[in-house]
Each structure stands twice: as structure tokens, then as C-alpha cells.
N, C-alpha and C positions, 0 to 999 in steps of 0.2 A: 504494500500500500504506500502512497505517496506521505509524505511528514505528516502526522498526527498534527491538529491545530490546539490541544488540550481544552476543547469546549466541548459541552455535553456532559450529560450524568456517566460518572466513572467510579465505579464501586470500588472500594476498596475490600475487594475479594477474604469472605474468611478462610482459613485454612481446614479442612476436612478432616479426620483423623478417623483412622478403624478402631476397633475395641484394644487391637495390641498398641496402639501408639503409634503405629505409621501413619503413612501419609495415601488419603483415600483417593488417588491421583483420579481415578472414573469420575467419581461425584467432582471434584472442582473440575472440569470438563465439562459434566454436564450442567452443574451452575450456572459454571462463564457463559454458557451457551442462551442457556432461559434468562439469566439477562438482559443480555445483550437483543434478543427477541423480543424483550420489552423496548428498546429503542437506548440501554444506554450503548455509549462510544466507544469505550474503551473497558480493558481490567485492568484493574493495579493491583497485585501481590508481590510479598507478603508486607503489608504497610502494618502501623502498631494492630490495627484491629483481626490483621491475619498472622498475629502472635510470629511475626519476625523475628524478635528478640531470643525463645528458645528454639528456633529451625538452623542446624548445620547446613556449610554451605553448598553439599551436595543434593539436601532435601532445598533450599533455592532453586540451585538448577533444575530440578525436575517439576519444577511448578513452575518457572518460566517455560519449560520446555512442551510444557502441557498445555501451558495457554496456547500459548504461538501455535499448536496442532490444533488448539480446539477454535479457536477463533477464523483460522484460515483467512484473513481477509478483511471479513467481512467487521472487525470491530478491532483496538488497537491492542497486543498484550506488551503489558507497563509493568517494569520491573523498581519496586521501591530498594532504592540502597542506603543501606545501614549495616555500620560496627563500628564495633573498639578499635581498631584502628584503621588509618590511610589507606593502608599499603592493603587490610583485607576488603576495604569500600572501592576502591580501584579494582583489585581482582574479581568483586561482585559484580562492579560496571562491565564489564570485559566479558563475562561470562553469559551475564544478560543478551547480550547483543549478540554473541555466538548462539545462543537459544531460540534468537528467535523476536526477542524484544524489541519495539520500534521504539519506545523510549524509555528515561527514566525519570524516576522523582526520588529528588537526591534531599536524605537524611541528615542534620548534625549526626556526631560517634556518639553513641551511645557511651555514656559513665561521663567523658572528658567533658565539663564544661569551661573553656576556654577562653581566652580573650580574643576579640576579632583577628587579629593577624594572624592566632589559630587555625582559628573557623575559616575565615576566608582563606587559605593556603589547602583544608582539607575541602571542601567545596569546588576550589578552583580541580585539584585533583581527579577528583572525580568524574567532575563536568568535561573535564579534558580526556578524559579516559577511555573516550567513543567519541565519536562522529553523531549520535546519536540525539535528540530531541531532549533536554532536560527541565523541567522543572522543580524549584527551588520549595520544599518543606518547610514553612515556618511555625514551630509548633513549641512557645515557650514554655507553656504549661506543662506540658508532657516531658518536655527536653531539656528545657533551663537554657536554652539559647534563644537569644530573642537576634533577628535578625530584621535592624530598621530600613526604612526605604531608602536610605540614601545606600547604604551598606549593600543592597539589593542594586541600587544602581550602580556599586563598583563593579561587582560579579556581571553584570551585563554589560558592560563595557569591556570587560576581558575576555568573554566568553558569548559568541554569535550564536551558538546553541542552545544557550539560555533561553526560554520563551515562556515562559510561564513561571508563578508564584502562587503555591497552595498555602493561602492565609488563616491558619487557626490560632491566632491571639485570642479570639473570643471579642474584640473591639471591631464593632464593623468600620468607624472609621479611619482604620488600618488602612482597607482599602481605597477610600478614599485618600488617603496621605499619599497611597504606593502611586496610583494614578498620578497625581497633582506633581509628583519626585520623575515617575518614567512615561509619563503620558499613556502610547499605547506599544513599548518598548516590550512588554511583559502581559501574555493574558493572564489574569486575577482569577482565581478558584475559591471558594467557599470551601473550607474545612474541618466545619462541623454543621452539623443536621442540623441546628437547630438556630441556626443566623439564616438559613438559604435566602430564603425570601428576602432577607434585609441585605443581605451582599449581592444580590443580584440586582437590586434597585440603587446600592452605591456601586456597580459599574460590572460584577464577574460573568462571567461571562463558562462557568463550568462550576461542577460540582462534585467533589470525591468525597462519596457517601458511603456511610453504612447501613441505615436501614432499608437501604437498596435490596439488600440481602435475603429482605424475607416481603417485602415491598416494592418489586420492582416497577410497575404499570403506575402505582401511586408516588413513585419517587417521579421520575420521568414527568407525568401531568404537572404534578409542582413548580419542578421544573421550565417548562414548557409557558406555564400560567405566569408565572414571575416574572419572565423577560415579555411575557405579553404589557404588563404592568396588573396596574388596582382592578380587581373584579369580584362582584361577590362568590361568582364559582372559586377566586384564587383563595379568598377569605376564609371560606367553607370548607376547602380543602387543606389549609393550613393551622385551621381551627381543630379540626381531626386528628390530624398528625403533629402536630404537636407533642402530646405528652407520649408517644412512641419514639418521635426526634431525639425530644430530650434523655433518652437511655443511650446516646452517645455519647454523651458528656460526664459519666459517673466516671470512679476509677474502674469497678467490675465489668465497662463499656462492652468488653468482648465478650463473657459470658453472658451479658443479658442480649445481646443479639443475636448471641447461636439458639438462644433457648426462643426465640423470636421466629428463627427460620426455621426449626423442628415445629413450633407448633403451630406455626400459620401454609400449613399444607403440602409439608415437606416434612413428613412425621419419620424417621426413621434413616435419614439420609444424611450427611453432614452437617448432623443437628449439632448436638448443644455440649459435644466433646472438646475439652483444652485442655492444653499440655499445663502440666506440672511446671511451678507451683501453683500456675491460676487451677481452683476447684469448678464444678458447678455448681448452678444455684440450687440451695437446697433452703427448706422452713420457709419462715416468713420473703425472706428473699424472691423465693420461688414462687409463693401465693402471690405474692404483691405484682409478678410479671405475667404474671394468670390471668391475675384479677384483669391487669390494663390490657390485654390482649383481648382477651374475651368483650370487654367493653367495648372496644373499638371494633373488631371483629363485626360484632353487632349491629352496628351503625357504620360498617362499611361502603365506603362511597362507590357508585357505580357509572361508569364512562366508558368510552370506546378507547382503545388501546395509543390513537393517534388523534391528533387535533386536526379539524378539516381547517 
């Protein structure tokens, strides 16, 4: 496929796992696939919500290697790079792209929180490390690197393959600063479920989502309705999904979303298994994701798959 332009809903793919603890490579195949059928762009794996931080980097390759066959084409597979150090986030990039990936979405290291001339020397590495489409992860909460817009506009003056910034400060006017610093140097992504609607009205233009996962026809509409702008159908739609949204934004993010894609009709399948030390949800935990499921379930919105 010709360069990915990183607009469109782009799931950040969860990782599957069998009962022994491998990796269920059929079901994330067949996932990427029922996604992308709903109309998102692309897959990005294994980002924080597809538990990247405990996957070796030969269980990587085989999840890149699996998009890339499962996608064929028709939707982009996007390899998220993240580690502890340079020299292993470089041989992540590298491998990616052998696999199959058309682009990447580049991670601070995980543990190292560092001073800019750090960060920016392991960024540049990376970005440098392919030929390949990149966009820049800003995820302070999660990472403890806060990367500001002007800092974003060094990294794209160094680097022509730069083309996007996935902005999860949780500040929509984030994006608004990054516009006002690169104009239209950089497309802006929404980084958490639960701003979309407000970051698509301050200017982004994509969304790498999670409860894509178990939502995929209702993510996309959103979507879709947002860059329309104000409507009561966007209102009503985002009235609903709301408090599903917001189970991105916990710290247990990734268990309550597997437990989300097993019980909303994908019962048995690359449901609600994580690797050690994240557990499932069990007790009150689990009622409580029941409860909201079922409520919402209930009062499920009903629309045609595409907007005429």
C-alpha cells in the first residue's frame, strides 16, 4: 500500500493469549480483520493496551508478522516500538519493517525517564531506523515523558518521516498548542477514548483507540460524526459511550477491555486473558464491568455500518 496518512480509527490491537500463555496468533488475525471491516485504517500492536511491556521480542515479530498477512492491503499493520533500551527500540524498528509493517508509532524507553537531549537522541534513533512512516507517542501519564510542541517540532525538522503525533496528555489543548507550534507539519491523533470528540473538534484528525476492541461499528460512527461536527445523533452517540470510553483511562485499562471484548459477543475468543503480573477482573471489579456492559448493551445504538 502506498504511505499510511495516520487518519482514521486505528485500534490499538489487544494481544490474545491461549490458556498456556502463548500467543493466540489465529484470533489476533481474525480481530485485525473484523475491525478493520468495520471501517477502521489501520492496526497498531502491541501498544500499552496490547501489554507490550511483558511480550519478548520474538512474540513482536510474530504479531507484526501476522498483521501484515492478515491485513493484506486492505488496512495499514503498525508496529508500536518500545524498550529499555536504544539499541533494543532500533532493532524493534528494523524488524517491524522486515515483517511486514508500513509504519511505526514510536515509544519513550520504558523505566528511563530522561532529560530531552535523552529522549530526543533515542526518538531520533528510532525514527531513523527505517524508511518507514512514524508517529511520535506522547503519553506523560503512562511514561513520565512529557514531550512539548516545540520539542515535537525539533524531531520534525530532523526527521521527514515524522508525520504524525499521538497526543495522550489528557489536555485537549495540547493539541491545539501542537497545531499553533507545526501548523499542518504533523497529523494530531486523539489518545485516549475518552477526549475523541473534543480532539477532533481542536483539529485531529485520527484516533488510536481501545474500545475499538469490543466496539468496533460504534467507535468508527463516532468517529465519522465528530469530524462531521455538533449533531444530536453525535450527542446521543457520545452520550452512550461515554462511560465505556472512560475504562481506558483506569490503570487496570487493559483488563477491563479484554473483559469488554469477551462479553460483548466475542465470548470465548481472545477474551479477557493477561499476562502476569496484570490478573483478571474478579469480585466487585468484575460486577461493576457487568453491570456497565449490560446497561449499555441494552440501550445499544442502532445505524448502518457507513454514513451515506
Amino acid at each position: 500500500m502506498t504511505r499510511f496518512d495516520w487518519t482514521g480509527v486505528i485500534p490499538a490491537i489487544t494481544t490474545p493469549f491461549l490458556p498456556d500463555d502463548q500467543l493466540d496468533l489465529e484470533f489476533l488475525g481474525e480481530h485485525a480483520r473484523w475491525m478493520v471491516a468495520a471501517g477502521c485504517t489501520g492496526i497498531v500492536a502491541p501498544g500499552s493496551l496490547g501489554e507490550g511491556a511483558t511480550l519478548s521480542f520474538e512474540e513482536k515479530r510474530a504479531l507484526w508478522s501476522t498483521l501484515a498477512e492478515a491485513l493484506r492491503g486492505n488496512a495499514a499493520p503498525l508496529a508500536a516500538i518500545a524498550a529499555t533500551s536504544t539499541r533494543e527500540a532500533v532493532r524493534e524498528a528494523q524488524a517491524a519493517a522486515a515483517a511486514g509493517c508500513v509504519g511505526l508509532m514510536v515509544l519513550p524507553p520504558y523505566i528511563y525517564k530522561g532529560e530531552w537531549r535523552e529522549m530526543r537522541a533515542h526518538f531520533s534513533a528510532v525514527i531513523a531506523a527505517t524508511p518507514l512512516t512514524c508517529m511520535l507517542y506522547n503519553n506523560p501519564i503512562a511514561y513520565g515523558t512529557d514531550v512539548l510542541p516545540g520539542q515535537m517540532s525539533e524531531l520534525a525538522a530532523l526527521h521527514p518521516n515524522l508525520h504524525a503525533v499521538k497526543e495522550s496528555s489528557g489536555d485537549v489543548r495540547r493539541i491545539t498548542a501542537i497545531r499553533e507550534q507545526l501548523g499542518s507539519r504533523l497529523t494530531l491523533l486523539v489518545g485516549m477514548d475518552d477526549c475523541l470528540v473534543e480532539g477532533v473538534q481542536a483539529g485531529a484528525r485520527g484516533w488510536i483507540a481501545g474500545l475499538v476492541n469490543a466496539f468496533p461499528a460504534e467507535s468508527v460512527r463516532l468517529f465519522e460524526l465528530a469530524q462531521r461536527g455538533p449533531s444530536t445523533e453525535l450527542d446521543a452517540l457520545y452520550h452512550w459511550f461515554l462511560p465505556l470510553l472512560r475504562m481506558d483511562t483506569t490503570y487496570d485499562f487493559v483488563q477491563r477491555i479484554k473483559l469488554a471484548q469477551e462479553l460483548v459477543g466475542r465470548v470465548g475468543r481472545g477474551g479477557a486473558r493477561v499476562r502476569a503480573p496484570r490478573m483478571q477482573l474478579d469480585g466487585q471489579a468484575r460486577q461493576r464491568d457487568q453491570e456497565l456492559l449490560s446497561a449499555a448493551l441494552a440501550k445499544r445504538p442502532v445505524f448502518r455500518s457507513t454514513l451515506s
